[in-house]
N, C-alpha and C positions, 0 to 999 in steps of 0.2 A: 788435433781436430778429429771427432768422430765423424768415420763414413756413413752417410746415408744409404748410399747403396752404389755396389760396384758392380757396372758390367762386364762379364767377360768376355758377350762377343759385342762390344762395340768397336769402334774403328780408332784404330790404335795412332797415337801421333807420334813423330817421329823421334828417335831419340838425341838428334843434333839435335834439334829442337827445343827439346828439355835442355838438354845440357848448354846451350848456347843462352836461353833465359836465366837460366841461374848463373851464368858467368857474367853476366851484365849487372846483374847483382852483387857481384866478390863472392859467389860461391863456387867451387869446385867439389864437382859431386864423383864419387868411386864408379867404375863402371855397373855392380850389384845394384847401389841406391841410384841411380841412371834409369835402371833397369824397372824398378820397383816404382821408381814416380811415374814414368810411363803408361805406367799399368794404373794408376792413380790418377792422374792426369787424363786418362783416357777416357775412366770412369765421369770425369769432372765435368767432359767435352760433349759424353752423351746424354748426362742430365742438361746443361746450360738449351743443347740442342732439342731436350724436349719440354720447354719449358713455355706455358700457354703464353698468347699474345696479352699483354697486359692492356689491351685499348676499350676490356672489356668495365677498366675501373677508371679509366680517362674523362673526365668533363666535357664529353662534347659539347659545345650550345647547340640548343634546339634552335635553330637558326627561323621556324616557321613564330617560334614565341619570341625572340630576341633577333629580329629581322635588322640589318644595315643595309644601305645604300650608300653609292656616291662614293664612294673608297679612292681618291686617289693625292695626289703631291700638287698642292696647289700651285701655280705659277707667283703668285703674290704671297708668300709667307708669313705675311707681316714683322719685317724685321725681324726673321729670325726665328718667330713664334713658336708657327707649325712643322712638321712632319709631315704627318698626311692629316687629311679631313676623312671623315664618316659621318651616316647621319644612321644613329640605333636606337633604340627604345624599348621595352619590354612593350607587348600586345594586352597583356594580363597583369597589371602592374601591383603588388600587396601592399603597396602603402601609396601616402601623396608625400610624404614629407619630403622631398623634390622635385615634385609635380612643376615642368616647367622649367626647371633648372637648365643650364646648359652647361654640360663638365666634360675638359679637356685631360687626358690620360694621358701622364710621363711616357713617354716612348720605352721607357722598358718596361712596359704591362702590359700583359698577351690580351691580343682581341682578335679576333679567330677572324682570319681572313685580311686583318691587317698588318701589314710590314711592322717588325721591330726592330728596329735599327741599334736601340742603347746608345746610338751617338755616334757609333761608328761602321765602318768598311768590314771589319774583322771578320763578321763573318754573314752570308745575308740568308735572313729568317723570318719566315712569314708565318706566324702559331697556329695551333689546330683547336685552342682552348681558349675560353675566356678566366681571367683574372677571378678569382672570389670581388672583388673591390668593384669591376666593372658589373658585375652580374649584379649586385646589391645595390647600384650607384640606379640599374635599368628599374629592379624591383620598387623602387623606391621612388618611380616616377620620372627620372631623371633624362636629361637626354644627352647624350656621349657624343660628341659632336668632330673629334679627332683625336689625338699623339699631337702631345705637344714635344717639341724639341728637347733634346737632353745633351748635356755633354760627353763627348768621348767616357764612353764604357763608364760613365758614370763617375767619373774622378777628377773633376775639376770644379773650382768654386768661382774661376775665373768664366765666361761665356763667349769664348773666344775657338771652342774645338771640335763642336758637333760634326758631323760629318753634312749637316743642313745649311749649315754655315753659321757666324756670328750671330749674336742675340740681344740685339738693342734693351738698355734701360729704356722703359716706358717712359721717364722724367727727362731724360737727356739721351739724344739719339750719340752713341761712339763711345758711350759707357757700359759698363759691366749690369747684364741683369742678375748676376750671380749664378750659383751653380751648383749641384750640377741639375738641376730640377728650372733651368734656365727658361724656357720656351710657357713654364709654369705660371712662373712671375708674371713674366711680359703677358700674357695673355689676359689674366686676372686683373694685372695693374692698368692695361690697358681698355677694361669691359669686354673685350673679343668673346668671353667667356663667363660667367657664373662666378664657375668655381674649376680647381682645380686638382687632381692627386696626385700627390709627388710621391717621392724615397729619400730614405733620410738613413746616412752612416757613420759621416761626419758633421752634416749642417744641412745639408744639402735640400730638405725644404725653410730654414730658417735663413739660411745665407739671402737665395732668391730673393724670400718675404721681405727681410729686412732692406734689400736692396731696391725693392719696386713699391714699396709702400703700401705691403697687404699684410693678411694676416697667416700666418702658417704654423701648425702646431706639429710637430713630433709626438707622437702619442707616448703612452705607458708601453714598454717593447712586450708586443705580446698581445694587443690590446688592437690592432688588425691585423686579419691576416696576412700572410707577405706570399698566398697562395698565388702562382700563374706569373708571379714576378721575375724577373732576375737576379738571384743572388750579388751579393758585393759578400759580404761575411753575414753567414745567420745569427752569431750573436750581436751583433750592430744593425739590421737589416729592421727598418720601421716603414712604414707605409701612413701618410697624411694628409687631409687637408689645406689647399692652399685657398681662400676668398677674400672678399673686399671689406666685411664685416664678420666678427668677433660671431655672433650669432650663426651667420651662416657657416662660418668653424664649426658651430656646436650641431647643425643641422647635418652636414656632410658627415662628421664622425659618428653620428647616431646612426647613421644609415651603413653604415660599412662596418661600422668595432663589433667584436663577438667572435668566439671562434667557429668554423667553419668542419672542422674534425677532417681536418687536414694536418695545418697546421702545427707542430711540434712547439711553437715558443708561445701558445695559448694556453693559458688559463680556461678551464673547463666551466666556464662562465653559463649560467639560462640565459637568454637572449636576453629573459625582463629581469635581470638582474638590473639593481639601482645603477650600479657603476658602470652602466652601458648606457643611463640618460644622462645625454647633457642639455636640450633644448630647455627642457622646465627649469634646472637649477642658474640656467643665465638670465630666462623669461623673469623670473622672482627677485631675483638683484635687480636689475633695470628696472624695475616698478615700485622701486621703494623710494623714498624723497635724497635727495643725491648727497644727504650728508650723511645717511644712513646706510647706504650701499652696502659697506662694508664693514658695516659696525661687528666686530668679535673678529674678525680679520688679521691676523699678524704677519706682518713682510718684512721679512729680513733681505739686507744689504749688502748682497756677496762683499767684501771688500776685495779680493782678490780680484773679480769680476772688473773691476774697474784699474786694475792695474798692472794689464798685460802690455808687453816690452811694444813700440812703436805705437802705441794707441793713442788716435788723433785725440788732440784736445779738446773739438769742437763736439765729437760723439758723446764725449765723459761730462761734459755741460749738459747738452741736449738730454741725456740717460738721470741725470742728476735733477734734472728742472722736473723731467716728468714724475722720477722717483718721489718727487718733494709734495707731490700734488694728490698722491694717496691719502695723507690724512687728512682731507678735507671731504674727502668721501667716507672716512667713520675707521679707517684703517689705523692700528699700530704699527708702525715704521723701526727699525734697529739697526743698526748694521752686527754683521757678523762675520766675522773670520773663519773659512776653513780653508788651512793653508794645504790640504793635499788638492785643491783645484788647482793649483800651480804646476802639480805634476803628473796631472790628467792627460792633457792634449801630448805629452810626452810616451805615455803610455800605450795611447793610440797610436802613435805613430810607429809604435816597435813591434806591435799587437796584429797592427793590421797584414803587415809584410807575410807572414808566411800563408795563413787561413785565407787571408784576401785575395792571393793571386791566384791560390788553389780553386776558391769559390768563383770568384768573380771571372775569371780570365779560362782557367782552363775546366770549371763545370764540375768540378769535385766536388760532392756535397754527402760524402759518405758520413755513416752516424746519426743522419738527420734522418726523422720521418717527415715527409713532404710531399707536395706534389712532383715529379721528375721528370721535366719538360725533355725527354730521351731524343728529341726529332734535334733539337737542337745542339744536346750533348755530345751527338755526335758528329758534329760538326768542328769540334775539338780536339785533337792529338794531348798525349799526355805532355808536348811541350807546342807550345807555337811554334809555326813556321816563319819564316823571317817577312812574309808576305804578310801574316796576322801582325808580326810586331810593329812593323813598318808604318802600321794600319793605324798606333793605339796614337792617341794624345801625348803628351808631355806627362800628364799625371800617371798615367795607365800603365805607360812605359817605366817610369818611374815605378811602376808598383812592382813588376814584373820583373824586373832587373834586382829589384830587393827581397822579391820571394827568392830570387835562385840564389843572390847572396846570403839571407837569410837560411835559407834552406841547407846550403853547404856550409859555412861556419856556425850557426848556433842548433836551428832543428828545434825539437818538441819542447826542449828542457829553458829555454829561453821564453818559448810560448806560452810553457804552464806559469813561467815566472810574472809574466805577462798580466796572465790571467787572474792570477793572485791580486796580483796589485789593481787589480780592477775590483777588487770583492774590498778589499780596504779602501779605496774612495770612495766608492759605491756607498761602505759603511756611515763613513764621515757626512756624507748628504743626507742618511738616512737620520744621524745621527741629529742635524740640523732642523730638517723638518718635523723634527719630533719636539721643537720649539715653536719654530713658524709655518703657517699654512702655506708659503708660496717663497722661495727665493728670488731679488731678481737684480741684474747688473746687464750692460751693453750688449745686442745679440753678436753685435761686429766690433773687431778694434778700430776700424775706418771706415770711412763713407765708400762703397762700389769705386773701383777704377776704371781708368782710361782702357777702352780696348786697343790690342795693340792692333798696328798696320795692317801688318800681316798674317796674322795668325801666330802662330807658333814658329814661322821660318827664321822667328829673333834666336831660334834656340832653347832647348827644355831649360836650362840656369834660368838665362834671362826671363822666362816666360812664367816661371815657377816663381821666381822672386814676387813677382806684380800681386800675389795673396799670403806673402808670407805671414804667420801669425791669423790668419782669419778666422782658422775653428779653432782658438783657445778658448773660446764658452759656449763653443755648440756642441764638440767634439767627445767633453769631458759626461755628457749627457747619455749619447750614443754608449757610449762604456758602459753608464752604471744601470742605463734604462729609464730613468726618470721621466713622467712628461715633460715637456718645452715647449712653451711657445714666445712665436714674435709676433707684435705688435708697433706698427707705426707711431712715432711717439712727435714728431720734427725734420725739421730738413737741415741740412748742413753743408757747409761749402764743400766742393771737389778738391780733392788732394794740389790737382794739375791747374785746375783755375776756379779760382774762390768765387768768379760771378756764377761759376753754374751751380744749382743747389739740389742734392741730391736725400732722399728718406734716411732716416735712421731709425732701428730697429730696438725696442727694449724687450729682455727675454724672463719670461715669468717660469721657474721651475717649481712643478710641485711633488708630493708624494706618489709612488707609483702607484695606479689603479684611480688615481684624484687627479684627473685630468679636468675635473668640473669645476676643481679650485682654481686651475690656471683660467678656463674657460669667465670663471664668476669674476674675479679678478682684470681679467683683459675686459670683459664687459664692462665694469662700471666705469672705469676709464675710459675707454671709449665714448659712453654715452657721455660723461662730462662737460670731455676735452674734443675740438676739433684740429688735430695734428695738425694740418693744413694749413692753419693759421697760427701755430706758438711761432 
């Protein structure tokens, strides 16, 4: 590494010092090269030392243009819902097209002067910045009305681990709203709210949706910025739309998608680029005679998608009946085969262990250009304390314990292998959709479960089991980047007792940057068919 410049009279550190870091490392340095890094090191200490405040490139809000009020932990959370409340607005608002709206912010997205929890205890952080996603949600007319609830550090599909507590299905109170984007659902499914923004790595706004009976799309990865958020892994890290209607999807991602020149996973998009509108291309579907919808339209039939291990039969009905009802709105229907979907969600699971606990858990996000929330990052040691671990979920813990296994038996050379195998699925969809406009098969293997008693004090096995299998079609998505969304198609009995009847989710994937196709698609369906009633 060339020096930039060396001082020689700065303030020399010492040479245990040196030689005591590099032993931590398996190095043994000569007393000479001891000597020499010192001197190196020294120079290192008095640059880092003169290095200006960076607060000067920080996002502060203009807090007199983007004013909140009301900031606190409501006593009523509504099952689970909320976090905290706020009431924000922009003063000077550049567009209407949320004029009026009221939209609840995932708990891990900064809003300056509001608590972030992520779910959990780990560690407590109140942001100095607002979110890209909140600033554009204010511009846009919007009103920001709280932090909705999230699960533990963001790793659970189950809603059973927030640090807020449990998180009622809207349909069924002691059921799962899904996860981890949980307090999202409920609130949306509930009316409490508009609309919704979640995060999405492995499902986690399609689980909710599919769970609560809304609609929630994962964008094209890249396609908003994941600016002022909290990391989980930046190559899986999406930012989404959760609402009640297909449209209002297309109204909320219009208002947030674009890159921000922040952002490192954007596309260098104009703002008026076509592929940043979606309002007009769903307004234009829904106005045509409903057998014409989707006329030139082609929907291929994951079949894999319908034939993950444990997957209730009543979802594979309910996914099949709706599927069956596209071509009566003007659509080409097929099924199609790509058998590396099988070994997507498996991918994910060995992919995310090392990057994930590094990003998500201990604030590593070297290599990235990004925003670098540093108020926060240092609030993390290069390992947790047993007081942090103690803190995490079942999932989180879980993640943690497989980064350090990960990390001592396999390390980079497993992760790049990882990584590969993600550019070869990735291909086979790409591969796919260069046949059909839109893929689609079940968002869920099963209808939401039972929340447990207790919480997690059944134990991480037991507690882990209760979603095994859940992102095998949301998961496989987060990998390659594709957009996804879900859409309420039916309701279907509960695993634990068949009189309670809870949503089920069908998931429309399209080509990357054609988020409009899943968009124009979930619309005409919608306007058809009233879920509510198949």
């Amino acid at each position: 590494m060339s020096i930039v410049r060396l001082d020689a009279e700065a303030p020399r550190v010492a040479v245990e010092d040196v030689v005591n870091i590099a032993a931590k490392g398996g190095i043994k340095l000569s007393d000479q090269m001891a000597t020499d890094f010192v001197t190196l090191v020294s120079g290192l200490e008095a640059v880092i030392a003169n290095l200006p405040d960076d607060s000067c490139v920080i996002p502060i809000p203009d807090l007199s243009k983007y004013p909140r009020t009301g900031i606190h932990v409501p006593e009523d959370n509504d099952l689970g819902g909320w976090a905290t409340k706020v009431t924000a607005k922009c003063t000077a608002p550049t567009s209407d097209l949320l004029k009026g709206r009221t939209i609840a912010l995932k708990d891990n997205i900064a809003f300056a002067g509001v608590p972030c929890t992520n779910g959990t205890s780990m560690v407590e952080w109140t942001p100095k910045v607002d979110a890209t996603v909140a600033t554009r949600v204010m511009d846009a007319g919007g009103i920001i009305v709280g932090k909705a609830a999230c699960e533990n550090s963001c790793f659970e599909a189950l809603s059973a681990s927030s640090i807020t507590g449990n998180v009622h299905n809207p349909w069924a109170k002691g059921y799962s709203a899904g996860g981890s984007s949980s307090g999202s659902g409920r609130l949306v499914g509930t009316g409490a709210v508009h609309m919704s923004i979640g995060c999405d790595q492995a499902g986690s706004v399609r689980i909710p949706a599919a769970s609560c009976g809304i609609v929630g799309l994962k964008p094209t990865w890249g396609m908003v910025p994941y600016t002022g958020i909290i990391n989980l892994d930046a190559t899986i890290d999406h930012a989404g739309p959760m609402t009640r209607t297909v449209r209002d999807c297309a109204l909320l991602l219009e208002a947030i998608a674009g890159p921000d020149g922040w952002d490192d996973r954007q596309l260098l998009l104009g703002l008026d680029d076509e592929r940043l509108k979606f309002v007009e291309p769903v307004d234009e579907v829904v106005s045509k005679p409903q057998g014409k919808m989707l006329s030139g339209i082609k929907i291929g039939v994951l079949q894999e998608g319908f034939q993950i291990d444990g997957q209730d039969d009543n979802i594979v009905k309910c996914a099949q009946a709706a599927v069956d009802k596209f071509e009566a709105l003007g659509a080409k229907v097929a099924p199609i085969s790509i058998p590396e979907h099988k070994l997507a969600s498996l991918v994910w699971m060995s992919s995310i262990s090392l990057c994930g606990g590094q990003q998500a858990l201990l604030g590593g996000m070297e290599g990235r250009k990004q925003l670098y929330m540093t108020d926060r990052l240092s609030l993390v040691g290069p390992h947790l304390t047993q007081q942090q671990f103690s803190s995490l979920g079942p999932g989180a813990a879980n993640l943690y314990l497989n980064h350090l296994w990960f990390s001592e038996k396999y390390g980079p050379a497993l992760q790049g292998k990882c990584m590969n195998l993600q550019k070869f699925i990735s291909d086979a969809y790409d591969k796919a959709l260069k046949e059909f406009d839109v893929l689609v098969m079940p968002t869920l293997p099963h209808p939401a479960p039972k929340l447990p008693e207790n919480g997690y004090e059944e134990g991480i096995l037991k507690f882990a089991m209760r979603t095994t299998g859940m992102i095998a079609n949301t998961s496989p998505f987060d990998n390659s980047g594709h957009p996804a969304l879900s859409i309420p198609v039916g309701f279907v009995p509960a695993r634990e007792d068949a009189n309670v009847k809870l949503p089920a989710g069908l998931q429309l994937v399209g080509r990357k940057y054609a988020d409009a196709d899943c968009l124009k698609v979930a619309a005409a369906w919608e306007k058809a068919y009233d879920w509510k009633t198949l």
